[in-house]
N, C-alpha and C positions, 0 to 999 in steps of 0.2 A: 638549242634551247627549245625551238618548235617541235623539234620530234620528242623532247622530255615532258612537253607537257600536254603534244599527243601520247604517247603513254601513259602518263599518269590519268589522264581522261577515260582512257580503254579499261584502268585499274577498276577507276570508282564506277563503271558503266559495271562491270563484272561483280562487283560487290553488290551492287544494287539488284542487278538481275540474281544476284544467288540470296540475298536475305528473301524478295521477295517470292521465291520458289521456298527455300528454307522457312518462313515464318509462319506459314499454317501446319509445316510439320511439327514446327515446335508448339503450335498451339494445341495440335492434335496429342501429342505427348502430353503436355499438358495440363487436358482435359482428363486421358487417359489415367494418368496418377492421382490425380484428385478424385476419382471417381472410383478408383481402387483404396485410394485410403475413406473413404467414404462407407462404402462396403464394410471394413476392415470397425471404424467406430458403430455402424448401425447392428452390427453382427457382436461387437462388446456389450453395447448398450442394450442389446436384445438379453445378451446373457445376463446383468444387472438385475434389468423387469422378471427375468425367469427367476431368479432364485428368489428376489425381493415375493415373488407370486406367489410360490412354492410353501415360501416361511408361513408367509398368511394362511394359504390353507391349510396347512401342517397343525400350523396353531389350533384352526377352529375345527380343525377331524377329529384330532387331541379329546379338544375339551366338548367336543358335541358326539361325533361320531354320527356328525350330518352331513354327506354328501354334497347337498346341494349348496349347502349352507358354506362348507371349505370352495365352492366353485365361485361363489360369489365374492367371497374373501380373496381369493386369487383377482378375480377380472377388478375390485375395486382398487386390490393393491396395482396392477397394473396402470390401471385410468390412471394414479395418483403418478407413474410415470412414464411419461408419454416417449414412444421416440423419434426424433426428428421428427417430432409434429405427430404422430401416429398412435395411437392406442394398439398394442400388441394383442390379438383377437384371442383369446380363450375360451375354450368352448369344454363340454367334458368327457369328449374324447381325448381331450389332451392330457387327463388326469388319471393318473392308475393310483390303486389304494393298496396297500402291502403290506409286510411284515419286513423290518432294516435290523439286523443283528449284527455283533460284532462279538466274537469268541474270546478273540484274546488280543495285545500290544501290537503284533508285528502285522496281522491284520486289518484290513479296512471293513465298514459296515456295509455286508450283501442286502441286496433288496430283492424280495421274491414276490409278487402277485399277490394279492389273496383268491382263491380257490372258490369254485360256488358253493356258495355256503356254508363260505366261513365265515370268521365272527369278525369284529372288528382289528385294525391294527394298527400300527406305531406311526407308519410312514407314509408319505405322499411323494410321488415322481410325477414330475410336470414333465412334460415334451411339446416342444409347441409346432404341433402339426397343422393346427389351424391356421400359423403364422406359414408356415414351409408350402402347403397346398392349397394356398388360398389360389380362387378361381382368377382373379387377377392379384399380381404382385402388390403387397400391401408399401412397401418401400422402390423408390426407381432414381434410379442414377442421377447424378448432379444436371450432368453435362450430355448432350445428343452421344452415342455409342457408333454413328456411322455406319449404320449397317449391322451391325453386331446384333445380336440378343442376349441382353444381358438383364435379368431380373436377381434382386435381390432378396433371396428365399433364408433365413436361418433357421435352419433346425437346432437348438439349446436343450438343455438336460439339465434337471437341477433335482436333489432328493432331500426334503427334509424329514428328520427322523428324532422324536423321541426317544432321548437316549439314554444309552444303559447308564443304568444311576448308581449307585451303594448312599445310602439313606443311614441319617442318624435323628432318633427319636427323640427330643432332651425334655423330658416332664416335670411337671412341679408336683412333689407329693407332700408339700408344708401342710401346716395344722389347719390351717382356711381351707383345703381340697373334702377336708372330712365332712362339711357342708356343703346343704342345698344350694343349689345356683339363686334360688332368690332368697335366700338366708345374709347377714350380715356375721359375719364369723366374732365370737364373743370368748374370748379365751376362760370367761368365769364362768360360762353357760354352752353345756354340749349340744352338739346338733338336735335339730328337733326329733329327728328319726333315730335319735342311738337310742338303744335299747338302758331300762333303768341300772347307774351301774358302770356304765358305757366309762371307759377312759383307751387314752392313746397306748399303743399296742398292741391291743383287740382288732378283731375281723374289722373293719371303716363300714360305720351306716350305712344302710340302705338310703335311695334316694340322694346319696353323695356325690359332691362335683368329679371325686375320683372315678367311681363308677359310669359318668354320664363321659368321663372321657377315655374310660377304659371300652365301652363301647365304640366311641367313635374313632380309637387307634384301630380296634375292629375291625372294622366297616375300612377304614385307609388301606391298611394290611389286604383287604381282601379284595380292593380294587386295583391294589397294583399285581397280586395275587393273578389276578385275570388279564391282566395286561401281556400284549405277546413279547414282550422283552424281559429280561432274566434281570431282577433289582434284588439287592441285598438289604437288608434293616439290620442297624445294632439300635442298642437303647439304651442311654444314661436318664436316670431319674436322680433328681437331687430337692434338699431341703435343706438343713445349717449345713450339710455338708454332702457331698456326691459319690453316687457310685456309676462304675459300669457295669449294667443288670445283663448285658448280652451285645457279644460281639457278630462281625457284621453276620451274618448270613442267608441261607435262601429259605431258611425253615422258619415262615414264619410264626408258628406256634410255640417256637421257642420264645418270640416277643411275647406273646401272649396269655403265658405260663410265669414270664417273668414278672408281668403285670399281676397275675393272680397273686401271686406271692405276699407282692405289697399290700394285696386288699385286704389278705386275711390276717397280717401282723403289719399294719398302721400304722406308725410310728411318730408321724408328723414331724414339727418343726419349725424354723425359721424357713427366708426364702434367699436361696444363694443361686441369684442365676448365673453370675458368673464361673463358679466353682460348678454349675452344670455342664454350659459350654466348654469348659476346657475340659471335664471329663467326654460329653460327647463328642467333643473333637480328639480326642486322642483314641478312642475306640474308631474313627471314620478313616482315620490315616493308620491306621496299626498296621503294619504290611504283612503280618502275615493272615488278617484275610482280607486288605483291603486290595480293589484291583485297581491297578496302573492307569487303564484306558476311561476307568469310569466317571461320569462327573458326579463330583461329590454336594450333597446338598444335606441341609441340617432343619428340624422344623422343629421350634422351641414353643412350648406352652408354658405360661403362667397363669394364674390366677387372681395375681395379688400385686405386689410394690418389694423389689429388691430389697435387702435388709442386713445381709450379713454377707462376711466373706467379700471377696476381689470383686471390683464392679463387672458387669456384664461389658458395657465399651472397653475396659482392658484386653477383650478377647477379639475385638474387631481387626486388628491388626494380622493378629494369628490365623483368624479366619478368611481374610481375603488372600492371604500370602498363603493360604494353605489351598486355595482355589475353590471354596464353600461360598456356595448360595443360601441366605440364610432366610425362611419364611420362621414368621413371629405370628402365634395366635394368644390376643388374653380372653379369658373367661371369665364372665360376670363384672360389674359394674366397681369392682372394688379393685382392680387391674390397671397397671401402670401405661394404658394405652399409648398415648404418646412415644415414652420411653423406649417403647417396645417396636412402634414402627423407625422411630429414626434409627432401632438398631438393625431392621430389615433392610432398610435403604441403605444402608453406608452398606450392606453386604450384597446389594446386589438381587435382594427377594423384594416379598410383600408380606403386608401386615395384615391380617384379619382377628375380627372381634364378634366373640357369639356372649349373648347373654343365658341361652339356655341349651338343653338336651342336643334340640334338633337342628339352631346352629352353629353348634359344635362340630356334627357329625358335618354338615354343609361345609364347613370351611377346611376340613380333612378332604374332604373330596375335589371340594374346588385347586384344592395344593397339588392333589392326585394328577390333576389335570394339566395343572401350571407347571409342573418340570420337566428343566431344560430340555430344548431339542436345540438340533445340531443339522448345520448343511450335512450332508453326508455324500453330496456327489454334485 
């Protein structure tokens, strides 16, 4: 019995001497794992801040084509998220400005520099080298490393890029377009600029809301026109009832010819937005020129208050399920504004309202600005 519980004695003396040899190595283990998954979340959450950075300058290079202006857009999206406590440093070396294309489906979108003395471009690529060679490590391990050196440097890569679009143009050319923007449309009484005489299917007044938006398709046309990425435009114009005036393409003078058309034989009408949208959504998806990879977006102008034909909201359905972003402009004060924005929203755009010429031409440009961009790396 003595010698059993002398051994057993010798057992728990030997357990004891081995946890306590054993228990800083497992503490050192650990350390060591928590410290590697540590690593592993500050190196995720770096890449989050990158792309979250990226988008923001993306956005404001877009719509400014201001340098300093997308740098600051980046560092604030950053501040808004911090990691483990830390502000990710952005500085504008970490920013290159480019051109992001993408040719075709099976393809992904290349991004190349811009070149001295080129013009503006699509795309921004964040690298966050300020964060990887910072003079001291901006992140540092949970737990002491024992000897180790171990700093936490992530270099991330994110590219956001304005992307290749195909555009559909959906216009009101009703019997109200044939008046001045600050004209009241009077169906007993012509425009004040028609000529003595004047009736619908004649060349539309001078000084007409058509004209002041045949201008500002212009001016869209020709700013996406100068944009380094490749966008397509078709164009339905509708009134009681719709047509498709030009399917998608890269030439835009053929939008602009289609437009002439209208100007010189007038025709007016009711207002059928609905029977517009389903005509310009069937030109935006027609696959033999619509492209696969591109994001499709749709910008609807009215002038006036729905009237005839399928509601415009019957088309919301078709449109988000067809992957269209839909931006709504009305013009002048007789415009179903409300109407028109809740149908922008429920698609995923925005709504803008000019009462005259210049903003008109303004909120074509602002749309110019506002479409979609896309991570791209």
């Amino acid at each position: 019995m003595n010698r059993l519980k002398e051994r057993s004695s010798q057992r728990e003396g030997a357990v004891i001497v081995l946890l306590v040899i054993m228990l800083p190595v497992l503490l050192i283990l650990a350390a060591y794992s928590i410290n590697i998954a540590y690593v592993e979340a500050v190196t995720a959450d770096s890449q989050v801040v990158t792309d979250a950075a990226v988008c923001a300058a993306g956005r404001m290079y877009v719509q400014t084509g201001d340098k300093n202006a997308a740098l600051e857009a980046a560092r604030e999206a950053a501040a808004r998220n911090p990691v483990a406590g830390q502000v990710v440093p952005i500085n504008m070396g970490d920013l290159e400005f480019g051109v992001s294309v993408r040719e075709s489906l099976d393809e992904g979108y290349s991004f190349e520099p811009l070149t001295e003395g080129s013009e503006m471009g699509n795309a921004v690529r964040l690298t966050t080298l300020s964060l990887a060679n910072a003079p001291d490590a901006v992140f540092s391990p949970l737990f002491p490393t024992l000897g180790t050196h171990l700093e936490i440097r992530p270099q991330r890569v994110a590219v956001s890029t304005q992307s290749t679009m195909d555009v559909s143009l959906v216009i009101d050319r009703s019997g109200s377009m044939a008046y001045a923007s600050d004209e009241t449309p009077d169906p007993y009484v012509n425009p004040a600029a028609a000529p003595p005489g004047w009736a619908y299917g004649q060349p539309v007044p001078p000084n007409s809301r058509w004209l002041d938006l045949v201008a500002s398709v212009n001016a869209f046309n020709g700013f996406l026109e100068s944009s380094p990425q490749s966008e397509k435009l078709c164009l339905a114009t509708y009134a009681t009832e719709a047509s498709r005036d030009c399917e998608l393409t890269h030439s835009y003078t053929e939008i602009a010819s289609q437009l002439d058309s209208v100007s010189y034989q007038f025709d007016g009408g009711g207002t059928s937005i609905g029977y517009g949208l389903q005509s310009g959504l069937s030109a935006l998806t027609d696959a033999a020129h619509a492209r696969p990879y591109a994001v499709r977006t749709m910008v609807l102008l009215t002038d006036g208050h729905h009237n005839t034909g399928m509601s415009p909201e019957s088309m919301t359905w078709a449109l988000k399920n067809s992957g269209v972003t839909l931006f709504t402009i009305t013009f002048s004060q007789d415009a179903d504004q409300s109407r028109m924005a809740n149908l922008a929203t429920a698609c995923g755009g925005e709504h803008f309202h000019a009462t005259d010429a210049s903003q008109l031409q303004s909120a074509f440009e602002q749309i110019a600005k506002k479409l979609p961009s896309l991570m791209t790396q």
